[in-house]
C-alpha positions as a printed NumPy array, in Angstrom:
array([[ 76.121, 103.241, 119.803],
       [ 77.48 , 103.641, 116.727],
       [ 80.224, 106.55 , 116.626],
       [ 78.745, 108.142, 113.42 ],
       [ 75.017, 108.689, 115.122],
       [ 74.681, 111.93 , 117.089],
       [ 72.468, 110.961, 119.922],
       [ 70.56 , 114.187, 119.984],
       [ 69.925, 114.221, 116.356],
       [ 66.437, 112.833, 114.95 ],
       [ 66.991, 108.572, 115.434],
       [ 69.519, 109.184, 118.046],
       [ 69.564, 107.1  , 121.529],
       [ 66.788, 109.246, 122.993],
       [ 64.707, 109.992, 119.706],
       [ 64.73 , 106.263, 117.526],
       [ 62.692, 106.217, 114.672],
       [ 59.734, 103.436, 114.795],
       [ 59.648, 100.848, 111.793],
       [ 56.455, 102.471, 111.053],
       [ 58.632, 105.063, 110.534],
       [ 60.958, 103.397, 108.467],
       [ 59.096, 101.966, 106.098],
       [ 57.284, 105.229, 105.429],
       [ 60.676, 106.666, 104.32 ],
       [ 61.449, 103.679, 102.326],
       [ 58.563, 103.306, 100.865],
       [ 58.134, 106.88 ,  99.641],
       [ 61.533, 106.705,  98.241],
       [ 61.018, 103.642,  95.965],
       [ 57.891, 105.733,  94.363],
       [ 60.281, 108.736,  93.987],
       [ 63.281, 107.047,  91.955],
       [ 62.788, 103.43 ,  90.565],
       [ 66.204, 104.487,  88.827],
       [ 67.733, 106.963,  90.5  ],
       [ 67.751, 109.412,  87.434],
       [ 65.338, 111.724,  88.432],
       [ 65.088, 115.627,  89.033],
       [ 68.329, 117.052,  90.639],
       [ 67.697, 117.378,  94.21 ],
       [ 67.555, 120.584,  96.179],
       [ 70.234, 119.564,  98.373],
       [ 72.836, 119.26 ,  95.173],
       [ 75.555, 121.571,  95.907],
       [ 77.666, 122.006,  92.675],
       [ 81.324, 120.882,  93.365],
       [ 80.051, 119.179,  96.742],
       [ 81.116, 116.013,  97.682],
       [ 79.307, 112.473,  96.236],
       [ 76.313, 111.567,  99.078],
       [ 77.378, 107.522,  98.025],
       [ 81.013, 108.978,  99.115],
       [ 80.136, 110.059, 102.325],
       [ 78.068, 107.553, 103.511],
       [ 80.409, 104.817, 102.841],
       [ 82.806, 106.982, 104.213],
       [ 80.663, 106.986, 107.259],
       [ 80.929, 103.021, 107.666],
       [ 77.287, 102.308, 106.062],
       [ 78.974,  99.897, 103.459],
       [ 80.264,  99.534, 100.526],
       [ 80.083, 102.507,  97.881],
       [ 77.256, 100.262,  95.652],
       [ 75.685,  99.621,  98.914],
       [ 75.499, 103.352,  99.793],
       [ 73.722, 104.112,  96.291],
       [ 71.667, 101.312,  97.3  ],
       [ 70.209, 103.085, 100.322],
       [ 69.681, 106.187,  98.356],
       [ 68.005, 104.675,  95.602],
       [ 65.467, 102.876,  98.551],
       [ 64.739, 106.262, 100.009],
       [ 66.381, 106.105, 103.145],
       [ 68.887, 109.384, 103.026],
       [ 67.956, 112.573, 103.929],
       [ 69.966, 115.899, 103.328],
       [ 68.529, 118.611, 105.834],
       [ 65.486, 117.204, 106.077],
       [ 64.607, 115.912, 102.226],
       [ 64.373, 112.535, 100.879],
       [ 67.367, 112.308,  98.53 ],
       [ 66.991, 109.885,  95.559],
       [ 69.762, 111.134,  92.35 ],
       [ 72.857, 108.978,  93.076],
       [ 74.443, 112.288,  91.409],
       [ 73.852, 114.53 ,  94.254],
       [ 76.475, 116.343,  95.853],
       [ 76.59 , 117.862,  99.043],
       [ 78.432, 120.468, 101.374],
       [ 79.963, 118.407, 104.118],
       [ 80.663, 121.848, 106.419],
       [ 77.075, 122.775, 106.036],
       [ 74.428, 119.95 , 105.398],
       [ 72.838, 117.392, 107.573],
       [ 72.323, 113.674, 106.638],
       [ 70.395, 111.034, 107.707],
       [ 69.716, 107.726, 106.983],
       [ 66.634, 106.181, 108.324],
       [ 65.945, 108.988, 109.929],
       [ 69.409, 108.878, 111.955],
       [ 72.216, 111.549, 111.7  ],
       [ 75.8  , 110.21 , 110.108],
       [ 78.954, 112.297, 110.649],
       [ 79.761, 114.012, 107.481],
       [ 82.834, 114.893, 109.102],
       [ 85.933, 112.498, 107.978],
       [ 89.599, 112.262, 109.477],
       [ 90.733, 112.994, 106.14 ],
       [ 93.698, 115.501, 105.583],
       [ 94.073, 117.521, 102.006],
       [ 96.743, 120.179, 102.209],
       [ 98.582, 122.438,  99.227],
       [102.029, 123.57 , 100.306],
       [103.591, 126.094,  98.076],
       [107.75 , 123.907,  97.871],
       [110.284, 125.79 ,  98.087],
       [113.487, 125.005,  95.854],
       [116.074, 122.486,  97.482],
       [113.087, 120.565,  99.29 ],
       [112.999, 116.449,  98.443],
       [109.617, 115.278,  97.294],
       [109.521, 112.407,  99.88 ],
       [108.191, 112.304, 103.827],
       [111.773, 111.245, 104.567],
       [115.409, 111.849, 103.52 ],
       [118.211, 109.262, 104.564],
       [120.709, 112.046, 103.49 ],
       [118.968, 114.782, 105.982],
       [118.107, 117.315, 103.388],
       [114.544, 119.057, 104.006],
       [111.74 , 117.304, 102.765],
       [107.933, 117.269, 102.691],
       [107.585, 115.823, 105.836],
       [109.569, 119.374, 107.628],
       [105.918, 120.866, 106.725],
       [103.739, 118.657, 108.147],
       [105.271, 117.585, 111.312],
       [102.468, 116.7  , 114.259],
       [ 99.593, 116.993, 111.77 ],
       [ 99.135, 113.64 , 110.425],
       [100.231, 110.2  , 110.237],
       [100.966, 109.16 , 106.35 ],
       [100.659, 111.664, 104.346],
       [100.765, 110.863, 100.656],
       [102.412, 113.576,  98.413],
       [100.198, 113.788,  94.904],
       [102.218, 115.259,  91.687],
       [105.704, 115.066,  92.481],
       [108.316, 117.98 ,  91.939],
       [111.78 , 117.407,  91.483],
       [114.299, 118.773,  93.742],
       [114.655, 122.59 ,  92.454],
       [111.415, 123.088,  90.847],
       [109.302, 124.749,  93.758],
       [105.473, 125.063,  93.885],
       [102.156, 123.371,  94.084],
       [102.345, 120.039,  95.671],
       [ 99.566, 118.258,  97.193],
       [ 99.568, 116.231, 100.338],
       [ 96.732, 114.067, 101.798],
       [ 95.822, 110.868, 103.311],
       [ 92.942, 109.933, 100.93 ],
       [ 94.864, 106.992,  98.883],
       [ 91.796, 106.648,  96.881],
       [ 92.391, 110.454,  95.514],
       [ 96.011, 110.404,  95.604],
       [ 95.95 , 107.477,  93.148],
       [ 93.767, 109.131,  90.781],
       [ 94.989, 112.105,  90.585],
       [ 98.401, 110.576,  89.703],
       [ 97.178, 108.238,  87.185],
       [ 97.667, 109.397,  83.449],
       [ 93.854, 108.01 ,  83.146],
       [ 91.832, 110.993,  84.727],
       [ 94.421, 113.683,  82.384],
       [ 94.679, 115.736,  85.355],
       [ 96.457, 118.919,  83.984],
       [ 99.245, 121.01 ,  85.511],
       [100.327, 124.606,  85.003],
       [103.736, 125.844,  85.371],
       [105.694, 128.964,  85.317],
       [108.954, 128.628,  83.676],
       [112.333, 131.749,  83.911],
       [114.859, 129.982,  80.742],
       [117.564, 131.568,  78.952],
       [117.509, 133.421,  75.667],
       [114.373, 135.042,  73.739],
       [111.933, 132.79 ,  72.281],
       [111.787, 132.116,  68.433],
       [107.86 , 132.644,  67.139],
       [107.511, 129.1  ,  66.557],
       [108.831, 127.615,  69.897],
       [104.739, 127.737,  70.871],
       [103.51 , 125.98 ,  67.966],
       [105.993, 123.321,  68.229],
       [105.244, 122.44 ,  71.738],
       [101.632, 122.243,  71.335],
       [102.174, 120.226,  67.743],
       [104.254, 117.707,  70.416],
       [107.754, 116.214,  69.562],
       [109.193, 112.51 ,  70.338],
       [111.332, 112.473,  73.522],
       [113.895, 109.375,  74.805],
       [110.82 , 107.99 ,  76.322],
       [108.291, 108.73 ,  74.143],
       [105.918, 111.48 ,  72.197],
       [104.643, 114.596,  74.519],
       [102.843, 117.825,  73.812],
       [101.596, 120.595,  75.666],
       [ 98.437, 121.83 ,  76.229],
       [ 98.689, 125.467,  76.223],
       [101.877, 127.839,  76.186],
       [102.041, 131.905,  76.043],
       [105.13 , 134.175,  76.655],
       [104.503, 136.011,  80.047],
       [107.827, 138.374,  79.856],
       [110.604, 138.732,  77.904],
       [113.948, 140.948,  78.697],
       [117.706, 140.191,  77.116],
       [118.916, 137.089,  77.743],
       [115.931, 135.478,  79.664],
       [111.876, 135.273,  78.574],
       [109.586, 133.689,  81.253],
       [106.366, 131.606,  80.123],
       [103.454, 129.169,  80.987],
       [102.529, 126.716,  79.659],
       [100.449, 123.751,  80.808],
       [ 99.953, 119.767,  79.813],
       [ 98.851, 116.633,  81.406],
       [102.108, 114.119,  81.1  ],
       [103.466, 113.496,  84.692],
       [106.928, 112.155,  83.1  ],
       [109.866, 112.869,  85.271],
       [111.319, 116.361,  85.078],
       [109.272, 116.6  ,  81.395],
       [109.211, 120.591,  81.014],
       [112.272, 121.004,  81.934],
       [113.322, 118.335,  78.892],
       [110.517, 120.097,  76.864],
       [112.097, 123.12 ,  77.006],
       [115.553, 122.626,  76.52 ],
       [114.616, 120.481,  73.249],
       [113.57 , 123.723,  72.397],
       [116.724, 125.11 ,  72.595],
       [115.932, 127.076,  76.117],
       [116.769, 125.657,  79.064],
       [115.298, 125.94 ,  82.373],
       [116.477, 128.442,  85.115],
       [114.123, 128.377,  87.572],
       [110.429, 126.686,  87.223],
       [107.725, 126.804,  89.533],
       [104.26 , 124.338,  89.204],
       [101.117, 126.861,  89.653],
       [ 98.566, 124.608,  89.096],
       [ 97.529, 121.188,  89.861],
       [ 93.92 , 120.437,  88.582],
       [ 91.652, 122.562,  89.715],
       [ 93.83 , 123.497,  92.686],
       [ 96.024, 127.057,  92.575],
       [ 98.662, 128.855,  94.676],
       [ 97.37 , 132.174,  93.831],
       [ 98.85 , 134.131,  96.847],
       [100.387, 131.344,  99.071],
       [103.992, 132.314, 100.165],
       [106.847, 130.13 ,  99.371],
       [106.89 , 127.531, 102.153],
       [103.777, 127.824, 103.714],
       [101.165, 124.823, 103.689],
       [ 97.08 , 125.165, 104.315],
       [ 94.313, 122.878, 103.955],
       [ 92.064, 122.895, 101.143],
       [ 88.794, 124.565, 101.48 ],
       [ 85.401, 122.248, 101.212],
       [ 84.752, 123.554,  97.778],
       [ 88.397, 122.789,  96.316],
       [ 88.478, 119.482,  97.694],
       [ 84.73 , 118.77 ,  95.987],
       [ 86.426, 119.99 ,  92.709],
       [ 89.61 , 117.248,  92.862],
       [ 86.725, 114.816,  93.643],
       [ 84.576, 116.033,  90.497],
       [ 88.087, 115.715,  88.357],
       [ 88.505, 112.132,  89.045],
       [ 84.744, 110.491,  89.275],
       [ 84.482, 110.528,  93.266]])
């Protein structure tokens, strides 16, 4: 038996669907979505995960092969023929079948947002023994990919998973994935020291502008602010900010995506709820 059936489920070991049954289900689908651009199904959770996703996920073939067997008719979510190759679903909460037999929705796939602390290496490993990534994640997984790197004393959001798929595209420049940071530097800020970051200056290796900046606090000597942009270049606000004339004290990333650390304590990890997940997926076409 397949490991992704559950044998009590509809189609299971004890309950198999006839052809009859089969080509019923197919055969209604094909009347329902000759393209697959119908009405949005009732089973399309907003910010869910791709049904073509899970399925191949689930070991039913190739992603085009999944949309395939949606387009046919043959996927069910909680009970309804699912036909819009745009549908998203709730993993935690939904049930889906495929000719009339249950798949696991339920991957071995690890997402996790750990809140660095300053003085931690962005790698799993360190071959000079300082703490890294890896100190956080002991005995949870096996190869663990770390998504938007932080240098050494900038502390924050960092991502870690084993989806390769997502960790690629959220690091390439391609999907414009944008990250928010909180920046302490010295001396108050000029008026124009906004303007000219978002108008975007020529650096050693190359032009760069920001997104959005604002002032959050200002006091003698020091100002804190935000500001947020989509380059990934090594240690780039930090050089930003300093060819502004205001160096960086201390910096910490808020913000990756869709993904925040609102309340998460310095040094503490969690996974990432169904719905966050759904919304990294949404951010890079999965």
């Amino acid at each position: 038996m397949s490991p992704y059936r559950d044998p009590r489920a509809p189609g299971g070991r004890n309950n198999r669907p006839t052809r009859k049954q089969r080509s019923s289900t197919s055969a209604r689908g094909s009347q329902r979505s000759q393209s697959g651009t119908g009405e949005k199904s009732d089973a399309h959770v907003s910010g869910g995960v791709r049904l073509q996703k899970i399925l191949a996920e689930a070991g039913l073939g190739s992603r085009r092969a999944c949309e395939q067997l949606i387009l046919d008719g043959r996927v069910e979510v909680d009970g309804s023929i699912v036909t819009e190759l745009g549908t998203r679903i709730d993993t935690e909460t939904q049930a889906v079948y495929v000719d009339a037999v249950r798949i696991s929705t339920q991957t071995q796939k690890v997402y996790l947002v750990l809140n660095k602390p300053a003085g931690v290496v962005s790698t799993m490993s360190d071959p000079d023994g300082r703490p890294c990534l890896a100190d956080y994640v002991k005995n949870r997984v096996d190869r663990l990919f770390h998504v938007g790197r932080l240098d050494t004393e900038t502390e924050g959001l960092i991502l870690l998973t084993n989806d390769g798929e997502l960790s690629n595209r959220l690091a390439h420049p391609r999907y414009e994935i944008p990250k928010t940071y909180l920046a302490q530097v010295r001396g108050q800020l000029a008026k124009d020291v906004g303007s000219r970051l978002k108008a975007g200056m020529d650096l050693d290796d190359g032009f760069v502008k920001v997104d959005s900046f604002k002032l959050v606090d200002s006091t003698p000597g020091k100002s804190v602010v935000e500001l947020t942009l989509h380059s990934g270049r090594n240690r780039i606000v930090r050089r930003l900010l300093k060819e502004v004339g205001h160096p960086v004290e201390r910096l910490v990333r808020t913000k990756f995506g869709p993904i925040t650390l609102d309340e998460q304590r310095q040094g503490k990890i969690r996974p990432l709820r169904s719905d966050e997940i759904g919304e990294l997926f949404e951010a890079v076409g999965l």
